[in-house]
C-alpha positions in Angstrom: -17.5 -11.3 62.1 -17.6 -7.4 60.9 -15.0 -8.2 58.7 -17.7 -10.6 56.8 -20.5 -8.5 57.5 -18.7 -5.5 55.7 -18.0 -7.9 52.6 -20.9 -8.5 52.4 -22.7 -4.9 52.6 -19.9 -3.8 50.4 -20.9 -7.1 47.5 -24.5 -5.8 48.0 -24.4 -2.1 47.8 -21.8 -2.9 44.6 -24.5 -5.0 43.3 -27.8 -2.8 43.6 -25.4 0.1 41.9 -24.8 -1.4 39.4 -28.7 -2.7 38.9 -29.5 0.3 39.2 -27.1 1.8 36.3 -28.2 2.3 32.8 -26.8 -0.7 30.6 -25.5 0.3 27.4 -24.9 -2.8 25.0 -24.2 -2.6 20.9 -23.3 -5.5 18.0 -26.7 -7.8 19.2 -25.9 -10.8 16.7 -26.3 -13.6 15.4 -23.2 -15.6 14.5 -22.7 -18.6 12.0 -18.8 -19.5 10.6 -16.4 -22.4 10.2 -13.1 -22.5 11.3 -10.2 -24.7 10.9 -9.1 -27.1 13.9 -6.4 -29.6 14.8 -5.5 -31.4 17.8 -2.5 -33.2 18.7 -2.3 -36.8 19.5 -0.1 -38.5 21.3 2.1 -41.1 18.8 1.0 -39.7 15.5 3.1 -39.4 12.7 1.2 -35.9 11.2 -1.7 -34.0 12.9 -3.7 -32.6 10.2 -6.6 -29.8 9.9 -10.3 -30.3 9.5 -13.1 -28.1 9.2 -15.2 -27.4 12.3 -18.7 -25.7 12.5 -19.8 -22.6 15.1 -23.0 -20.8 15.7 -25.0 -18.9 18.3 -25.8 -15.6 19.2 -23.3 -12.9 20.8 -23.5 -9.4 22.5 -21.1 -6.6 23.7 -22.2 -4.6 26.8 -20.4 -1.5 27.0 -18.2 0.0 29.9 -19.2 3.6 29.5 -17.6 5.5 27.2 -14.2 4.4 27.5 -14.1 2.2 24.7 -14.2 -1.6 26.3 -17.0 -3.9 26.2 -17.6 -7.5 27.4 -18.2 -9.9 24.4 -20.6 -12.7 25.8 -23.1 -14.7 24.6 -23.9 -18.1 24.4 -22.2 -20.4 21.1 -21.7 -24.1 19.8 -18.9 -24.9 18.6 -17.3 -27.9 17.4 -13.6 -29.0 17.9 -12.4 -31.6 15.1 -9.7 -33.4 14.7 -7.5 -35.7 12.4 -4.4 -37.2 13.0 -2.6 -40.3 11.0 -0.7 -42.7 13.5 1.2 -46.0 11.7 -1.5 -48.0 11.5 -4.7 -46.1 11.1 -6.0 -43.0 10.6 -8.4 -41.0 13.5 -10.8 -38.6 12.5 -13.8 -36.8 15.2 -14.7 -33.9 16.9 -15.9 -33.2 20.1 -18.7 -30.2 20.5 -19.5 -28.0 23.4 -21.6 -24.9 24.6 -19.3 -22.0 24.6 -19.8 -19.0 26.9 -17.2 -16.5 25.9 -16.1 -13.5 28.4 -14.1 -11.8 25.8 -12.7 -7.8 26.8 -13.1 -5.9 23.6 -11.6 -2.8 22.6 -13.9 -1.3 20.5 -12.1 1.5 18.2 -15.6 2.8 17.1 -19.2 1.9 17.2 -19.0 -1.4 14.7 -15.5 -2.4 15.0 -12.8 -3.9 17.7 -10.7 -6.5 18.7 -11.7 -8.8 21.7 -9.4 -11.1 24.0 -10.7 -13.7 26.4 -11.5 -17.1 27.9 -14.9 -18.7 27.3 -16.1 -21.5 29.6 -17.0 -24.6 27.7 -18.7 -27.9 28.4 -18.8 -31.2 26.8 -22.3 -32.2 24.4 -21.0 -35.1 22.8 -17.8 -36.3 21.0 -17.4 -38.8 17.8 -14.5 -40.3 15.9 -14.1 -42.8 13.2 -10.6 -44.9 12.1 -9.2 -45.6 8.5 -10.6 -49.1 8.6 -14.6 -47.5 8.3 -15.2 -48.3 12.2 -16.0 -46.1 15.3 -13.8 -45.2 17.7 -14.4 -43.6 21.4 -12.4 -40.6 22.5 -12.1 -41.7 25.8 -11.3 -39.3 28.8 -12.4 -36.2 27.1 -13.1 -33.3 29.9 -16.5 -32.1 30.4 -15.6 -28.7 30.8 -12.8 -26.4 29.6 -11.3 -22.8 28.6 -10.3 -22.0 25.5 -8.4 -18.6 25.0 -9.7 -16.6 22.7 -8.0 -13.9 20.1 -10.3 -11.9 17.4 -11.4 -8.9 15.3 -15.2 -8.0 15.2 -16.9 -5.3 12.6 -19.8 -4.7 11.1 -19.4 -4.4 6.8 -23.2 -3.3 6.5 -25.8 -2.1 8.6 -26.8 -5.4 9.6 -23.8 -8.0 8.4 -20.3 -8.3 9.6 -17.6 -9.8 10.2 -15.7 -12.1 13.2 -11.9 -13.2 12.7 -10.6 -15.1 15.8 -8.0 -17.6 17.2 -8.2 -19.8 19.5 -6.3 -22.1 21.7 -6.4 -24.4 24.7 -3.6 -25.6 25.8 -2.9 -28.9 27.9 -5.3 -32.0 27.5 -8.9 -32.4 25.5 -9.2 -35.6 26.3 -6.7 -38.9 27.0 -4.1 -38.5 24.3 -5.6 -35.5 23.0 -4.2 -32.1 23.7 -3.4 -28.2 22.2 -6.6 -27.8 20.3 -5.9 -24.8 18.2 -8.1 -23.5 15.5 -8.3 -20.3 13.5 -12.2 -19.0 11.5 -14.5 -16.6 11.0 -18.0 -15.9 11.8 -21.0 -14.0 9.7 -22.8 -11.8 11.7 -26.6 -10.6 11.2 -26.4 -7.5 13.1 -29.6 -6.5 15.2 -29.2 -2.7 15.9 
């Protein structure tokens, strides 16, 4: 019983401290970009790129002055694919709500490079065949982590610039697995 009681005292005195502390945040942005995206499919002869769409707005709240910050904010992103099998070709995506927990290294004011998961869930998913019909994607997981890799900087005083990888490995969705895909993001800048 103290054992709890002094967990919790210790969560809420942690808690009002940090409440209490002055939040220092920089790169308040909007972000807009397009990467490129594959997936791989079970049984298909070549998985192939396709051009995916991201947006949303993004924010780094600083730890002090050491030099990290926590990348968050809230993005959708989309997560194409296209693969030819033997006897048709598949072609979709499958979008979510991104909310990235990215640690960044910031090496001055505008610039840095981030590394982190994001926790995403499932908005809809679409695919079409070769022969002009829809498909389903059936078993696609409502929620999952992509790991993210990136460079952030700021070119003007209210533009810049996001490069990032990104990877999730194991399954998408029921044949469906290693989504990869490598963009970049325009930022409109805020402060």
């Amino acid at each position: 019983m103290f054992k709890k009681l002094f967990t919790a005292a210790t969560v809420i005195f942690s808690m009002v401290s940090v409440a209490q502390a002055e939040v220092a945040y920089s790169m308040p942005a909007l972000e807009v970009g397009f990467k490129l995206n594959t997936m791989d499919l079970d049984g298909a002869t070549s998985n192939k790129q396709s051009q995916a769409f991201q947006g949303g707005g993004s924010i780094v709240f600083d730890f002090g002055d050491s030099g990290f910050g926590l990348k968050t904010g809230l993005m959708y992103s989309e997560r194409t694919f296209k693969n030819e099998a033997l006897l048709s070709n598949l072609e979709g995506k499958i979008t979510y709500f991104d909310v990235p927990l990215h640690l960044m290294f910031k090496f001055e004011d505008y610039a840095g490079i981030f590394l982190g998961p994001s926790f995403s869930t499932k908005l809809g998913d679409e695919c079409t065949t070769s022969f002009g019909g829809g498909c389903s994607v059936p078993g696609v997981k409502s929620t999952i982590m992509p790991l993210t890799f990136g460079a952030q900087f700021k070119m003007a005083a209210n533009f810049g610039l996001s490069l990032f990888f990104e990877t999730i490995s194991g399954k998408v969705a029921d044949n469906l697995e290693s989504s990869r895909g490598v963009g970049a993001n325009l930022l409109f800048v805020f402060d």
